[in-house]
ROMI-574970 format. One record per residue (C-alpha): residue number from 1; residue in one letter; x negated, y, z negated. Coordinates in pm, 1 decimal. Layout:
BEGIN
+-----+------+----------+----------+----------+
:  nr : rest :       c1 :       c2 :       c3 :
+-----+------+----------+----------+----------+
: NUM :    A :        X :        Y :        Z :
...
+-----+------+----------+----------+----------+
This chain:
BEGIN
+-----+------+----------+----------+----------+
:  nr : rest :       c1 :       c2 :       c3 :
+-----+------+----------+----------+----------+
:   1 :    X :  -1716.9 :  -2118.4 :  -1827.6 :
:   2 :    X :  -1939.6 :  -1954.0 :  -2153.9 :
:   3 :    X :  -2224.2 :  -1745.2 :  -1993.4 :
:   4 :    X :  -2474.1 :  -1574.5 :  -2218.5 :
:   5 :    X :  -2505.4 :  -1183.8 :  -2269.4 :
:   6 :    X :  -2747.5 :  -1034.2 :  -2362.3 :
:   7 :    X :  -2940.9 :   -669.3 :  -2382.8 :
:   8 :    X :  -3129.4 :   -570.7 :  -2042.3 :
:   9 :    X :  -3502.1 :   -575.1 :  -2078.1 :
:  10 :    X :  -3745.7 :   -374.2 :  -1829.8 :
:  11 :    X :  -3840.1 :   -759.4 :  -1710.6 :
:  12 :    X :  -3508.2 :   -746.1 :  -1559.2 :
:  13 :    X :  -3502.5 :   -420.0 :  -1374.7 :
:  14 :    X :  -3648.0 :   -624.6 :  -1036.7 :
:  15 :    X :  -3341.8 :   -856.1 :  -1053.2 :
:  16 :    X :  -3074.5 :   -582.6 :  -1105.2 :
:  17 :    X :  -3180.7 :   -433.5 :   -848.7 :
:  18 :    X :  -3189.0 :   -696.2 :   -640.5 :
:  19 :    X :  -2816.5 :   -809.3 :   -760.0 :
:  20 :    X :  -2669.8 :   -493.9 :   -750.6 :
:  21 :    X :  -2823.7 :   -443.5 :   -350.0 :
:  22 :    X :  -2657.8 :   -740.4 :   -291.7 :
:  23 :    X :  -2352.1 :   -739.8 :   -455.9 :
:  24 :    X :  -2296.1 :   -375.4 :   -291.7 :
:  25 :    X :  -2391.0 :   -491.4 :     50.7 :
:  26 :    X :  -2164.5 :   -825.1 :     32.3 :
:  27 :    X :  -1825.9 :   -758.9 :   -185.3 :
:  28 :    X :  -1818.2 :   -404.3 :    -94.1 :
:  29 :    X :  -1874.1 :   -413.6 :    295.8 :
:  30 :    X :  -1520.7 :   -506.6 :    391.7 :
:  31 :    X :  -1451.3 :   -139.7 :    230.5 :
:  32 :    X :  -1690.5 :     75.3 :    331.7 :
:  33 :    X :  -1879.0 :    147.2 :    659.3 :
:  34 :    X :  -2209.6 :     37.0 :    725.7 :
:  35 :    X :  -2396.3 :    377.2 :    742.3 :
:  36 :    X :  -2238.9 :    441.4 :    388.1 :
:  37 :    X :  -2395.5 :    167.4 :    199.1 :
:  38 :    X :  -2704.6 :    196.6 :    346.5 :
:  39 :    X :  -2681.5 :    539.5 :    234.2 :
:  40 :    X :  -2580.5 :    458.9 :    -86.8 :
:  41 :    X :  -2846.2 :    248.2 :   -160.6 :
:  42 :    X :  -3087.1 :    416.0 :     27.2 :
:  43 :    X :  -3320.8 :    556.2 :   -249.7 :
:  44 :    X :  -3237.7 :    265.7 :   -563.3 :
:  45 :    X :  -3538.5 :    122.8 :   -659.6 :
:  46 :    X :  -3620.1 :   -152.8 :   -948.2 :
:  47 :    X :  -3767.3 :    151.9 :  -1206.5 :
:  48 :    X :  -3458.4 :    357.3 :  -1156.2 :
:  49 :    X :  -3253.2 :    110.3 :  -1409.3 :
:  50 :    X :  -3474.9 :    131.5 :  -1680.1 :
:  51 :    X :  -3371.7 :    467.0 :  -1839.9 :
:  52 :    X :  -3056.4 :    317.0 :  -1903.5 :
:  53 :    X :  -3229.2 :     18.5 :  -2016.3 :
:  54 :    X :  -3464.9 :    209.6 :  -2225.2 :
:  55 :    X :  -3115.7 :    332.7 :  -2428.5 :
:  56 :    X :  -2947.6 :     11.0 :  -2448.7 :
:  57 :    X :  -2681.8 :     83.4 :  -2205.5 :
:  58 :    X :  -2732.6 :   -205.8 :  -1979.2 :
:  59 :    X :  -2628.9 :   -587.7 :  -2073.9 :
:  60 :    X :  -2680.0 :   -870.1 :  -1843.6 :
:  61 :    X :  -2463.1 :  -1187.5 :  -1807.2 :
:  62 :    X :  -2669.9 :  -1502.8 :  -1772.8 :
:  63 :    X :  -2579.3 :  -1860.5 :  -1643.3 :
:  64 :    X :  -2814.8 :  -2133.0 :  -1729.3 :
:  65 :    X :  -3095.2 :  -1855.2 :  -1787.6 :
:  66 :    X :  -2983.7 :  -1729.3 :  -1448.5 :
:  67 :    X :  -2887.3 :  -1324.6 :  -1430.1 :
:  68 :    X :  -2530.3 :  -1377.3 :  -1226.9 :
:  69 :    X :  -2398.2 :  -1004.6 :  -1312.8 :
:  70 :    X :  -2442.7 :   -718.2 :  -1526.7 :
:  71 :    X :  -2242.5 :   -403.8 :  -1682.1 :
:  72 :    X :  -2353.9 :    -63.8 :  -1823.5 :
:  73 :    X :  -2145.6 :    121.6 :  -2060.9 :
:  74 :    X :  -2135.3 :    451.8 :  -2321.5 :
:  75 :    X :  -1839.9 :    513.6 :  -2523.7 :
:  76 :    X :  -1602.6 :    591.5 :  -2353.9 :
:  77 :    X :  -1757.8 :    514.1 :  -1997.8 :
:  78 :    X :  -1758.2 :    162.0 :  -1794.0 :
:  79 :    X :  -2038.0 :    268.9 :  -1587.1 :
:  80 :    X :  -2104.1 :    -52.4 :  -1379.5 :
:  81 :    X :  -1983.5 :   -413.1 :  -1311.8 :
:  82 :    X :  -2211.4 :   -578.0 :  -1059.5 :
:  83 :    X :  -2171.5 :  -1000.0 :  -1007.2 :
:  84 :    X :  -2380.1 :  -1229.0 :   -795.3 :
:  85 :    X :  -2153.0 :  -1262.6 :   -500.8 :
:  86 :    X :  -2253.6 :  -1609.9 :   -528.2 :
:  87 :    X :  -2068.7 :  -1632.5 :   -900.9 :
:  88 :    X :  -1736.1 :  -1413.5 :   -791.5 :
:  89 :    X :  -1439.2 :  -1555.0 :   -935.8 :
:  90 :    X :  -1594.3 :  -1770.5 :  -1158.8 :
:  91 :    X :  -1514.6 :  -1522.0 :  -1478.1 :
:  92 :    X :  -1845.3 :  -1331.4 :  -1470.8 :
:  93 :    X :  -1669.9 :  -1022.7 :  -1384.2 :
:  94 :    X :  -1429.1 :  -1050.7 :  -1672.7 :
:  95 :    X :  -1758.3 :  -1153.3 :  -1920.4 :
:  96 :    X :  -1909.4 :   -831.1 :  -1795.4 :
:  97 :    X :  -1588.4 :   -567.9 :  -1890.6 :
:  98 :    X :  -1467.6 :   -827.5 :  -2216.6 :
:  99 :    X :  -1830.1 :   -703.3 :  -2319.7 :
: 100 :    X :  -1848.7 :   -372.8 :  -2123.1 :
: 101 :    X :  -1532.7 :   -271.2 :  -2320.1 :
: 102 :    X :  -1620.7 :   -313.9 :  -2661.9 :
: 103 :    X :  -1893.5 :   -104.0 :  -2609.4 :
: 104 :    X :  -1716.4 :    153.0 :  -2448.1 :
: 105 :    X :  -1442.6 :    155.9 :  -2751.8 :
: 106 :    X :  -1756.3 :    205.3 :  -3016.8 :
: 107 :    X :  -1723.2 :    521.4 :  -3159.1 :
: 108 :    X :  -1450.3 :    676.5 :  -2911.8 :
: 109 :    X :  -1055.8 :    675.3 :  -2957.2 :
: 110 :    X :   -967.9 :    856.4 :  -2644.0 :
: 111 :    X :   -881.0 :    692.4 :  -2264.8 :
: 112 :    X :  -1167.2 :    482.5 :  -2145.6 :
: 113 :    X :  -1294.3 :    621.2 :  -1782.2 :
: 114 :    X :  -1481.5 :    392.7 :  -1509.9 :
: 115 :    X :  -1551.9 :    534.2 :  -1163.8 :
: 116 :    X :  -1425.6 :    228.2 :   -917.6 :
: 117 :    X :  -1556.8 :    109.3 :   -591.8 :
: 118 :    X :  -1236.2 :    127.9 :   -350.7 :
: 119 :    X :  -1268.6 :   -251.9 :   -337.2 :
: 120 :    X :  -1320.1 :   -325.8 :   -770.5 :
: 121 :    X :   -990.5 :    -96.3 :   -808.5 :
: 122 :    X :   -758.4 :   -400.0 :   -860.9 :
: 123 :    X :  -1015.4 :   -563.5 :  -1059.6 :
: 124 :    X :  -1012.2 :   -255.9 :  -1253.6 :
: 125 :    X :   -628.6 :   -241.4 :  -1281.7 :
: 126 :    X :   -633.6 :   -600.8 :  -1450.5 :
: 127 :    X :   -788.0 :   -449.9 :  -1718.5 :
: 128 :    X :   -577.6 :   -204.1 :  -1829.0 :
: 129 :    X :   -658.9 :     78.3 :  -1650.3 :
: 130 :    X :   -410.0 :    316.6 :  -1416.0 :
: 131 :    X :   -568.9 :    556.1 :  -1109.0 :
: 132 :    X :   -624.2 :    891.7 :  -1172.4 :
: 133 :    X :   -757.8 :   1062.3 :   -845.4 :
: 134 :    X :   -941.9 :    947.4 :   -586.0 :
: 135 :    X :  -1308.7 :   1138.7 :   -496.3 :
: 136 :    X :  -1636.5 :   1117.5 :   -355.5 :
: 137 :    X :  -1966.1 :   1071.0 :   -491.5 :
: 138 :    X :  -2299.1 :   1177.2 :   -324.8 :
: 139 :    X :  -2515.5 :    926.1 :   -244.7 :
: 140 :    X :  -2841.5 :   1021.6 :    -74.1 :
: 141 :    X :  -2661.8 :   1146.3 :    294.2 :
: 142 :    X :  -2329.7 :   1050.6 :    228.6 :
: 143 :    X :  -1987.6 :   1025.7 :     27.9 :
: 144 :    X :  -1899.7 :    774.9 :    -98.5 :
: 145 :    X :  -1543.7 :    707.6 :   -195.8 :
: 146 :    X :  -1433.6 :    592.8 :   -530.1 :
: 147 :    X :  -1122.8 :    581.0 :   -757.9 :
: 148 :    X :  -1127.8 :    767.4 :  -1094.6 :
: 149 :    X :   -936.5 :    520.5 :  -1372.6 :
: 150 :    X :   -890.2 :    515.7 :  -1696.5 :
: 151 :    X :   -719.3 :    301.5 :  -1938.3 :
: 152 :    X :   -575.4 :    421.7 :  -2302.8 :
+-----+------+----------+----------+----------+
């Protein structure tokens, strides 16, 4: 399936948001409790993507003019892969890091980091990249586990 990508645009913030809630409260529930996604997204809000818009970090994946998924990346950094969980398995998630890691490799030579949810870790692995530790994050009240990777 060919999907579109393109650069995030401040028109979008409302429906990353909206995706990413959704994605997080759907694909990642069978890994993490209740209380910790609602703490993790507990204070996201629509204007708290567009910094990252603002500096071109953030690419969407579109389907028929439809936002299914999107990615953020620096060099060197996979910051995000978030999919519809209506569109999972369906190669968005592949679009998003195919894309995701050409942008990381721009301008950097060394490993390639991403910070995994416990559940994208395989994903993650299918891609090249090999644990390094395993850590929390704060979110708002809680921790919230994660997998360090990185891939050469």
């Amino acid at each position: 399936m060919a999907f579109a990508i393109r650069a995030a645009t401040p028109e979008d913030a409302a429906r990353l948001h909206q995706l990413h809630t959704t994605s997080v409260r759907r694909i990642c529930a069978p890994h993490y409790a209740p209380e910790v996604i609602d703490g993790w997204l507990a204070n996201r809000v629509p204007e708290g993507y567009l910094p990252p818009i603002e500096r071109g970090d953030i690419f969407v994946v579109e389907d028929g003019g439809r936002i299914v998924g999107f990615g953020e990346a620096t060099p060197g950094v996979v910051v995000a892969c978030y999919v519809d969980p209506a569109m999972v398995r369906r190669g968005v998630g592949s679009a998003i890091m195919e894309h995701a890691l050409v942008i990381a490799r721009r301008g950097h030579d060394g490993p390639i980091r991403v910070e995994a949810t416990l559940n994208a870790a395989p994903f993650y692995a299918r891609f090249g990249f090999g644990e390094l530790a395993r850590a929390t994050l704060r979110r708002g009240e809680v921790d919230v586990p994660y997998v360090l990777m990185a891939r050469p």
